[in-house]
C-alpha positions as a printed Julia matrix, in Angstrom:
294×3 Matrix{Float64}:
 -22.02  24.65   -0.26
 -18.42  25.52   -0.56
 -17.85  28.68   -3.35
 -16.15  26.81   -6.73
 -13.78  29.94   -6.93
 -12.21  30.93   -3.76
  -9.0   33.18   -4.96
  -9.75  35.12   -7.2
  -7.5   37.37   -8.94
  -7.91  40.57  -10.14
  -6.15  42.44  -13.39
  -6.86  46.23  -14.83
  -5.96  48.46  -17.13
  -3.65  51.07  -14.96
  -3.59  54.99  -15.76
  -7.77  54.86  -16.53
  -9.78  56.25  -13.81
 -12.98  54.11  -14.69
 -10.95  51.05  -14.46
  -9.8   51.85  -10.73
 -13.28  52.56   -9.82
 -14.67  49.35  -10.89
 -11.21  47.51   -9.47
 -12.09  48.99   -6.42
 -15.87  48.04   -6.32
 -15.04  44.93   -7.07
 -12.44  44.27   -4.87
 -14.95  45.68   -1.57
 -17.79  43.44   -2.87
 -15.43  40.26   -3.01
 -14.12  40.7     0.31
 -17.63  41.04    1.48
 -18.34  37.7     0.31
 -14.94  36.32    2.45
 -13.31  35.55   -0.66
  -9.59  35.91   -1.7
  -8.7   38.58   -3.58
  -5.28  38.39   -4.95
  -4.1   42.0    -6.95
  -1.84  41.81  -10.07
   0.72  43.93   -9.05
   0.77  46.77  -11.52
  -3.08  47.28   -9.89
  -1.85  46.77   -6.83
   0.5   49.68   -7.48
  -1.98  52.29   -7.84
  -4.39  50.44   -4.77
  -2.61  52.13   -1.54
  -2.92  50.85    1.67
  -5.12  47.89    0.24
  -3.57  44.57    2.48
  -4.02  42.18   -0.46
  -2.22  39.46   -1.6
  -0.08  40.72   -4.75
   1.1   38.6    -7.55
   2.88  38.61  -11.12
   0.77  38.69  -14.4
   3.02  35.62  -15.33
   2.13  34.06  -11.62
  -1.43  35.07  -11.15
  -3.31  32.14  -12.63
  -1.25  29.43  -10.52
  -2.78  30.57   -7.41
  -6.18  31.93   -8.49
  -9.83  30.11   -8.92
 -10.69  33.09  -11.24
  -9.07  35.93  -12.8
 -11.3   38.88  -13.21
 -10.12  41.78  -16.35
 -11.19  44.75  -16.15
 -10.45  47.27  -18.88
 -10.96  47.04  -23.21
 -10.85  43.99  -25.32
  -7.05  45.3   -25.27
  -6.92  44.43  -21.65
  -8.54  40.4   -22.15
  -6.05  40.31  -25.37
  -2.97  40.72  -22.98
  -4.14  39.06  -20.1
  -5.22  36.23  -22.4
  -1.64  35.53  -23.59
  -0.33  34.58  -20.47
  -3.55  33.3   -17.97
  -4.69  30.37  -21.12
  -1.69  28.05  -19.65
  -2.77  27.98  -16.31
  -6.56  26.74  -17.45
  -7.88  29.23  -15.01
 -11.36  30.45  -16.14
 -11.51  34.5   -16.8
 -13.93  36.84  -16.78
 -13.99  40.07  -17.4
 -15.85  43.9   -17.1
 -15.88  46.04  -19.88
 -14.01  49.61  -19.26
 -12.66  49.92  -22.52
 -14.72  50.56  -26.31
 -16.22  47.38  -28.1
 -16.13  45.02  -25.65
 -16.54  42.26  -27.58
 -14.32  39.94  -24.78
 -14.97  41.91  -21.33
 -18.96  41.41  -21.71
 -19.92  42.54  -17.97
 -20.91  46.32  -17.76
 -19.74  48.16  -14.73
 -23.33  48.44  -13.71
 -23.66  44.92  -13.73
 -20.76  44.38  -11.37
 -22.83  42.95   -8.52
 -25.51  40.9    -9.84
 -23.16  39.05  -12.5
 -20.37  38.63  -10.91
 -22.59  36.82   -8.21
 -24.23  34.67  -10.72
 -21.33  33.49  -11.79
 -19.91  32.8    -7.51
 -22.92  30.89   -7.47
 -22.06  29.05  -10.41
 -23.93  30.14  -13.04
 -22.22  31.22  -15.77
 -21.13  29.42  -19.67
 -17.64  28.4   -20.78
 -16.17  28.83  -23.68
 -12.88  27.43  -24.38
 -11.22  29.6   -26.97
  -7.92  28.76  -28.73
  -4.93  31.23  -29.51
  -1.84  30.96  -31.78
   1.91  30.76  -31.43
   3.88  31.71  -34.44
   7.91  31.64  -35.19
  10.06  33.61  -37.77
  12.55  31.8   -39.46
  16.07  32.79  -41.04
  18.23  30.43  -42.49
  15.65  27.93  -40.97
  16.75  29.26  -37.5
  14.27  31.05  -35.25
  14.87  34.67  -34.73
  11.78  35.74  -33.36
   8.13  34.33  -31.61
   5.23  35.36  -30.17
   1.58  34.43  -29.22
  -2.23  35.97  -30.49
  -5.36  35.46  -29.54
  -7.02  37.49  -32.16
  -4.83  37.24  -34.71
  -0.99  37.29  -36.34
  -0.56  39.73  -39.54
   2.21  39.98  -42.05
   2.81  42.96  -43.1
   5.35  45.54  -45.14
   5.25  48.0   -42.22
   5.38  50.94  -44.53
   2.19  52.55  -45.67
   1.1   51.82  -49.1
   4.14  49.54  -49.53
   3.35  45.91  -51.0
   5.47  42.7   -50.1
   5.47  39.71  -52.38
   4.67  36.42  -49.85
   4.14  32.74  -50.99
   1.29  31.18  -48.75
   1.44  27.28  -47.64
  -1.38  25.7   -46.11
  -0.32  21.71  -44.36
   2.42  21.9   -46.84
   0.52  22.75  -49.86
   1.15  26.09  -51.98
  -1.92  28.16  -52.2
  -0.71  31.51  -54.09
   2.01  33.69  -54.33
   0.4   37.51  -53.57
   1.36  41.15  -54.25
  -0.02  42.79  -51.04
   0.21  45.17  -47.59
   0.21  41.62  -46.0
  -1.72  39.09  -44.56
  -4.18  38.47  -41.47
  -4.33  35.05  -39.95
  -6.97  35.19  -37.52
  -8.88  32.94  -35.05
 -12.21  33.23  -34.41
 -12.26  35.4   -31.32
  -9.88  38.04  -34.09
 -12.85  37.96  -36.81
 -14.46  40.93  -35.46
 -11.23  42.53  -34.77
  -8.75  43.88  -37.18
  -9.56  40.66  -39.66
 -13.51  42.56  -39.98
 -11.79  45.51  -41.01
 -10.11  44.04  -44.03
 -13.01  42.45  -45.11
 -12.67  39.05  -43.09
 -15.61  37.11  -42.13
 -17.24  36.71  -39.02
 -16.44  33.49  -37.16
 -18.6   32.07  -34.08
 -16.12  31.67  -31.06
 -16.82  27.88  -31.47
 -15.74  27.44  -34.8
 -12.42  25.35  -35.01
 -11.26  27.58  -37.79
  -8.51  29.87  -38.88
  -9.0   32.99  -41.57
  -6.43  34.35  -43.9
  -7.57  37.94  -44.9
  -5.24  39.13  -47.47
  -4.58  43.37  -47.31
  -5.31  45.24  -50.16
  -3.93  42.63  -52.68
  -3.06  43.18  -55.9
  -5.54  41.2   -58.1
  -9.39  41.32  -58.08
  -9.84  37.86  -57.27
  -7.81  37.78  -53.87
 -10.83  36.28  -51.26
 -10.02  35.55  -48.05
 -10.04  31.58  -47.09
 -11.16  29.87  -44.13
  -9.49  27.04  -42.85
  -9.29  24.04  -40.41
  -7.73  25.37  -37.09
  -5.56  22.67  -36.85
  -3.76  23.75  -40.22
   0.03  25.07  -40.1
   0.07  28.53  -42.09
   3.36  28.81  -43.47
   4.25  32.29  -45.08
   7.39  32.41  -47.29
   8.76  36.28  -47.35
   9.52  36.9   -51.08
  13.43  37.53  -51.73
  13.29  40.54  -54.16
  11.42  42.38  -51.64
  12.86  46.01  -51.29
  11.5   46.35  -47.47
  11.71  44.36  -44.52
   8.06  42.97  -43.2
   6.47  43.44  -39.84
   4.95  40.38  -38.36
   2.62  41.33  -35.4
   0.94  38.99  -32.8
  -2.41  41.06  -31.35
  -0.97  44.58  -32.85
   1.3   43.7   -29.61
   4.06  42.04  -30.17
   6.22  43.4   -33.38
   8.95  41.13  -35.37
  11.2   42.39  -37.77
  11.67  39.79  -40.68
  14.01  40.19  -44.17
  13.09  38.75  -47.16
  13.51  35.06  -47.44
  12.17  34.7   -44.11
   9.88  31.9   -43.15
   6.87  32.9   -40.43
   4.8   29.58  -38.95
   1.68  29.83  -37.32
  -0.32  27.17  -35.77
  -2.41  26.31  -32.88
  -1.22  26.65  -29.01
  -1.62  23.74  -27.46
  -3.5   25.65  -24.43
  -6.62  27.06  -24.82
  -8.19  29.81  -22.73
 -11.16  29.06  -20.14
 -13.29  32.01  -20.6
 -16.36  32.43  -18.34
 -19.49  34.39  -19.77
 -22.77  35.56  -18.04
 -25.6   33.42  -18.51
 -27.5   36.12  -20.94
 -24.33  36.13  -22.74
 -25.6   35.97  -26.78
 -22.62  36.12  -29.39
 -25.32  37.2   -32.14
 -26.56  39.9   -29.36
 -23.03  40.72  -29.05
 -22.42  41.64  -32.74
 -26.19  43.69  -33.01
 -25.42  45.71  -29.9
 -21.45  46.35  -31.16
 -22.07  46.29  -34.84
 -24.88  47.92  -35.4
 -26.89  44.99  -37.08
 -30.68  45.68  -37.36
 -33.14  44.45  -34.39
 -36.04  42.28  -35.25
 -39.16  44.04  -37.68
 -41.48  43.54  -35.14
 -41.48  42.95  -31.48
């Protein structure tokens, strides 16, 4: 039977040494299957003498089957901005911390990575955000998340006063460090850490985690995905906000500002082991308690 994924591209995390050993590995075990392996070319950079096909970030998942990260959550956060366009299913092998998105341990490399060539393997289709500053009602500044976009004063125990629309309808005006708006895949990200809840990757839902606000009765809200988050920048404020897409991408806004954030329209193809368990996930990286009795 002819493979399903016959090009199949490869991005890392350059300057680790772990991550070039498994990049490696997995580049000699996909050529010993006769498969294409096409190098993004920062990898490819730090890959001498390797003969491959080299290609773009921006270009990789036109001409690829498969993109395979390896590196952190960091490294599937970045490569998930610009591969969910193309449709092209990604995978990827854990060489960073958590590893909440690159789920295949380097030990693994072999066996799952075969599973999956012989098409066994579960999809998930996760969906990121696009969000665009205003001034004047004039963009000045956009970017994409996957985990999440946060609003904040950029100055350490600074507040910002924000007004908060949801489809067009005020929810509150806030005191705060700022706001998260996070997706699903974000709930156990930086969203967790400020109290957020945790979302299943399935869940067509948005969270808005507020930071350290000023009132005791500040909760954070969950929302339809579909909904357009519009955050109003207060006027009187003294300092200009920070609006960040992934901790990535940073925006400078001035009070009166207007920041949107809504749904891409493109979702990314991710491609999980077959043992892959979101609840195992969170016991293994969490720490949650293991059943009473075996």
């Amino acid at each position: 039977m002819e493979p399903q994924f016959r090009n199949i591209g490869i991005i890392g995390r350059v300057g680790n040494d772990l991550v070039i050993e498994s990049v490696k590995a997995l580049k000699s075990f996909l050529l010993a299957r006769n498969l294409t392996v096409v190098l993004e070319e920062e990898v490819a950079r730090v890959l001498p003498n390797h003969n491959l096909q080299v290609s773009s970030r921006k270009l990789i998942g036109e001409i690829c089957d498969l993109v395979i990260v390896v590196g952190g959550d960091g490294s599937m956060l970045g490569a998930a901005r610009e591969l969910a366009r193309h449709g092209v299913p990604v995978l990827g092998v854990n060489r960073g911390g958590l590893g909440f998105l690159t789920d295949i341990s380097p030990a693994e490399i072999e066996e799952k990575i075969d599973e999956v060539l012989s098409g066994d393997y579960i999809v998930e289709r996760r969906f990121l955000l696009d969000t665009v500053v205003k001034r004047d009602g004039e963009p000045i500044g956009q970017g994409s998340a996957f985990n999440d976009v946060v609003v904040s004063s950029g100055e350490i125990a600074r507040m910002i006063e924000f007004e908060t629309y949801i489809e067009g309808q005020f929810v509150y005006s806030q005191r705060s460090d700022g706001l998260i708006v996070s997706t699903p895949t974000g709930s156990t990200a930086y969203s967790l850490s400020g109290g957020g809840p945790i979302m299943h990757p399935k869940l067509d839902a948005l969270a808005l985690v507020p930071m350290f606000p000023h009132t005791l009765s500040s909760r954070p809200i969950v929302v339809d995905g579909n909904s357009e988050i519009k955050i109003v920048i207060g006027s009187d404020n003294q300092i200009n906000p920070i609006i960040s897409c992934d901790g990535h991408l940073s925006i400078k806004a001035q009070p009166g500002d207007v920041v949107y954030i809504y749904k891409k329209p493109h979702k990314l193809k991710m491609i999980h082991p077959t043992d892959h368990n979101f609840y195992g996930v969170c016991r293994d990286k969490l720490g949650w308690g293991n059943k009473l009795v075996n």
